[in-house]
C-alpha positions in Angstrom: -4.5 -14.4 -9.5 -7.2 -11.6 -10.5 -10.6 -12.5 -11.5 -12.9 -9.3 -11.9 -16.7 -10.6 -12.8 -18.9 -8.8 -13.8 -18.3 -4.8 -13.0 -20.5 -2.1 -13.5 -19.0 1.5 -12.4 -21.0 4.5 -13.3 -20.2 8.0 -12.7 -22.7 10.8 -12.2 -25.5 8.5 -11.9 -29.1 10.4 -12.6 -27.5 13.5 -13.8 -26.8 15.2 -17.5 -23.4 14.1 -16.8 -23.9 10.7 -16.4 -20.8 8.0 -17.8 -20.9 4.6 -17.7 -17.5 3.7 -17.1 -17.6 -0.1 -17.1 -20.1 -2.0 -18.4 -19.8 -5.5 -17.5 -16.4 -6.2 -17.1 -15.0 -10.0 -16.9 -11.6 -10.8 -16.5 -9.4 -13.2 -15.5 -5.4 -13.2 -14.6 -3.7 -16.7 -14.4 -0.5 -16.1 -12.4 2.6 -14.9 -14.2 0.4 -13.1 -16.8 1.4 -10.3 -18.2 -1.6 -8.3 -19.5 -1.8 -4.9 -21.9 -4.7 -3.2 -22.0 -5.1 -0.2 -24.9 -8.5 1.3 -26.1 -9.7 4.7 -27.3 -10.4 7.7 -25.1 -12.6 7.0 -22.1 -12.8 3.3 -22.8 -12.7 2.5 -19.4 -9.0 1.5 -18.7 -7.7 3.2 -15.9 -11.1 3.4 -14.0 -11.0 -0.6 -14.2 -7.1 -0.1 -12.5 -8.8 2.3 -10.3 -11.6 -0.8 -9.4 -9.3 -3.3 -9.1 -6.9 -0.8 -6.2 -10.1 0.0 -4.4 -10.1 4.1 -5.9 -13.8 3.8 -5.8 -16.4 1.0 -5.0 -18.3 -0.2 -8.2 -21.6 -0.4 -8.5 -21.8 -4.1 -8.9 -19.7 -7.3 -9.9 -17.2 -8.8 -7.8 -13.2 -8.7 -7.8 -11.0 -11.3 -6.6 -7.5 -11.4 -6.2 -5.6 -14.7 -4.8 -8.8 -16.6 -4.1 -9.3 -13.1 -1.7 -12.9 -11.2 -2.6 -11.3 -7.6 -2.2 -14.8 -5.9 -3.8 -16.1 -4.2 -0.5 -12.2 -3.8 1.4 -11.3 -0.2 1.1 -7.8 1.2 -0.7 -6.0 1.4 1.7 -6.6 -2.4 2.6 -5.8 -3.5 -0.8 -2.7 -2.0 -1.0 -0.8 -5.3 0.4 -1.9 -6.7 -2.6 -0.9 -4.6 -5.0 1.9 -2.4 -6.5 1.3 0.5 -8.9 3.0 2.8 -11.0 1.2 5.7 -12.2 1.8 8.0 -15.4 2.8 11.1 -13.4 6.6 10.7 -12.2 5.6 12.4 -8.8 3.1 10.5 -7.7 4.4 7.5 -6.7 7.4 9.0 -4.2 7.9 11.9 -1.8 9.9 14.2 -3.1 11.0 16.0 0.3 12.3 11.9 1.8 15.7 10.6 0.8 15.7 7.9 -1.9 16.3 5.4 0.7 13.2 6.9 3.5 11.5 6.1 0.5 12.5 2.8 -0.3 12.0 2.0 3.2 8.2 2.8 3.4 8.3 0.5 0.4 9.8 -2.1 2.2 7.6 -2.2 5.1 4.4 -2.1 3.1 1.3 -4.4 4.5 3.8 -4.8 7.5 3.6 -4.0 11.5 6.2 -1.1 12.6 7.9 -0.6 16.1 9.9 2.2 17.2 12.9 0.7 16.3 15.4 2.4 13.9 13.7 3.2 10.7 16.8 1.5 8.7 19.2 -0.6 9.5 22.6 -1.1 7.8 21.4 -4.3 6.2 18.4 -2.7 4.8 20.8 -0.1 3.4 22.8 -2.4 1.6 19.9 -4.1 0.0 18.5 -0.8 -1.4 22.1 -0.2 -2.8 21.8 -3.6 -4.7 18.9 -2.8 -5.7 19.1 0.3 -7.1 22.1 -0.6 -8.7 19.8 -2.9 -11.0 19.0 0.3 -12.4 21.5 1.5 -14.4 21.2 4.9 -13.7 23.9 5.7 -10.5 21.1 5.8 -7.9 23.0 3.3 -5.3 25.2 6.1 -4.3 23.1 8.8 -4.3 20.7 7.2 -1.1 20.7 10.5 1.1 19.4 12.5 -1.8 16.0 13.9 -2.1 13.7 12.2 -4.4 12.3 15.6 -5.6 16.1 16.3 -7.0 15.8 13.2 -9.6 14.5 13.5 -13.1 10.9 12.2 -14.1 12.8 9.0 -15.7 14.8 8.3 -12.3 11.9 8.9 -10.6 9.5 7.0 -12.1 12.2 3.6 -12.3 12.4 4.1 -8.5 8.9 4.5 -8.3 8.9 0.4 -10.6 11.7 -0.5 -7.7 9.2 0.4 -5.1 6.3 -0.9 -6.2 7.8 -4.3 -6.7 10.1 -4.8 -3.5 7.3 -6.9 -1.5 6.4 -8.7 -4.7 3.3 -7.7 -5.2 0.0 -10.1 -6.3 -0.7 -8.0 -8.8 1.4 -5.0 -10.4 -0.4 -2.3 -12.2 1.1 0.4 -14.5 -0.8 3.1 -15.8 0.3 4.6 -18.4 3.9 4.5 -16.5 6.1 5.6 -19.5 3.2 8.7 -21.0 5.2 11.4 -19.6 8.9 10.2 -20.7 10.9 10.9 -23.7 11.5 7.9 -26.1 14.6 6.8 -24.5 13.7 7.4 -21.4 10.4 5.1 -21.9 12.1 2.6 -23.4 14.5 2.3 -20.2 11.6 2.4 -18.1 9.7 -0.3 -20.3 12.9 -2.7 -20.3 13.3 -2.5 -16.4 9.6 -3.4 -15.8 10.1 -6.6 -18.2 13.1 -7.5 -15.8 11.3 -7.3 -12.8 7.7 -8.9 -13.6 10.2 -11.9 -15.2 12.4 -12.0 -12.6 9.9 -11.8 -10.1 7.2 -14.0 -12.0 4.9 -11.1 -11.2 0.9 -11.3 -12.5 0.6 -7.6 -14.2 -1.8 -5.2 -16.0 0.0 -2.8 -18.0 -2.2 0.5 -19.6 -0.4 1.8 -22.6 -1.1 4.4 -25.4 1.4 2.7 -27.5 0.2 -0.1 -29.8 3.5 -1.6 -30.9 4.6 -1.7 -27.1 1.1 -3.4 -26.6 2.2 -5.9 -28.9 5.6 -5.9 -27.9 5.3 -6.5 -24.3 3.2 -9.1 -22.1 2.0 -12.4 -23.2 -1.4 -10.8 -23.5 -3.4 -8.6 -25.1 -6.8 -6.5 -24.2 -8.8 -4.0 -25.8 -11.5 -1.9 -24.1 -14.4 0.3 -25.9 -17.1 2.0 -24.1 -16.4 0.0 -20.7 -16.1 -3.0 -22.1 -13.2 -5.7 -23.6 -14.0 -6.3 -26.7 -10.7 -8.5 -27.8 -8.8 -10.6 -25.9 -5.8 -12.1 -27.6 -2.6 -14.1 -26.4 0.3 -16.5 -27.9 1.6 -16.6 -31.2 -1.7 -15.1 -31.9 -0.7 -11.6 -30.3 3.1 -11.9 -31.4 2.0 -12.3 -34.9 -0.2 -8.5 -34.3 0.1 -5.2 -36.0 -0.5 -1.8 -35.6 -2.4 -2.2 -38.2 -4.2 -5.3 -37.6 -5.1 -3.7 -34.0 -6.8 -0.6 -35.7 -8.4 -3.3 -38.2 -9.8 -5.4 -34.9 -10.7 -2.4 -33.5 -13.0 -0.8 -36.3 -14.4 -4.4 -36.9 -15.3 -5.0 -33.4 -16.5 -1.4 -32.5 -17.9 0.0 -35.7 -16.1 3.0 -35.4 -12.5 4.5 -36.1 -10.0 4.1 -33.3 -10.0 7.7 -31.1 -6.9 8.2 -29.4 -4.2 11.1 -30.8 -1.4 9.7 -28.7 -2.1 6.3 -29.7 -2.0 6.8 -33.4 0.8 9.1 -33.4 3.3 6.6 -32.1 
């Protein structure tokens, strides 16, 4: 389903500020994977998201996604493709659109529009249904402004929406960072739902090492722009915090540099 070969991104090429994101990167998704990727600060995770949705163009490799070479098609081209949830709450919905104006640009991704009526009253009994796999009241609350919700209703809608046209790939960044414990954990359970229900290939980018090991049948870890451990099975259910900070000084010859990560 994904198959990312060889990518090199580089950021302020020639100057004192020069980074080298991604150094190398291969990868490859089989469908119905369900990938979490952790690593220290500036390790390269979300700017290989960011590769993979078309952000910015690397500097050389090649990424594939259904047997379709996406490398050189801009964002906005790749978007069919993909769902994404991102770690801020309010970027994946507009807060001054109803929930279901929202849900309906959702629905309509990667597809042609007329100037027939936005939504219809079949559409709006869907969205109820769905929304009401949610737990959290949203079904009768579809004439309300998104900007009303709080950053956990939000940011499940946000999940709803980014799965609705089953996706070929769904990427989370970082989705839960910004939630309280619950409110995380709610989030976390509902995206296990949907990439089962919907046999969904997805990358998940987490700060959280036990939810690393926790969720997904896979396991990634990035250093310096490239994956240095790559773990799946019984292998990665058998995993522990501390085993992964073991790995990771082993494989990197350094300590493991990320505050969030170690303090949960």
């Amino acid at each position: 389903m994904l198959q990312v070969k060889g990518v090199y991104k580089t950021f302020n090429k020639g100057t004192v500020n020069e980074k080298r994101a991604l150094n190398g990167v291969d990868l490859t998704l089989s469908e119905g994977d369900f990938v979490t990727i952790i690593g220290g600060n500036g390790a390269g995770k979300s700017t290989l998201l960011n590769s993979i949705c078309g952000v910015f163009p690397v500097d050389k490799g090649s990424i594939t996604i259904d047997g379709t070479d996406v490398t050189k098609l801009p964002e906005h081209k790749r978007a069919k493709y993909l769902g994404r949830v991102f770690q801020d709450p309010m970027m994946g919905t507009a807060a001054d659109m109803w929930i279901e104006e929202n849900m309906s640009l959702a629905y309509r991704r990667g597809k042609r529009r007329g100037l027939k009526w936005a939504i219809t009253g079949k559409e709006r009994s869907q969205y109820r249904y769905m929304l009401s796999q949610l737990g959290l009241g949203l079904e009768n609350r579809l004439s309300s402004k998104v900007g009303l919700l709080s950053g956990g209703q939000r940011q499940a809608l946000t999940l709803l929406m980014a799965v609705m046209q089953k996706p070929k790939l769904l990427l989370l960044d970082e989705h839960t960072a910004a939630l309280d414990p619950k409110t995380a954990e709610t989030v976390l359970n509902l995206s296990d739902k949907f990439i089962a229900e919907g046999k969904l290939t997805a990358m998940m980018i987490t700060h959280n090492m036990k939810d690393a090991i926790t969720h997904g049948n896979r396991l990634i870890m990035m250093h310096e722009g490239r994956i240095i451990y790559n773990v799946s099975g019984e292998e990665k259910k058998k995993l522990t915090v501390d085993d992964l900070l073991k790995k990771f000084a082993d494989l990197s010859g350094e300590e493991f540099a990320n505050d969030r990560a170690l303090l949960n």
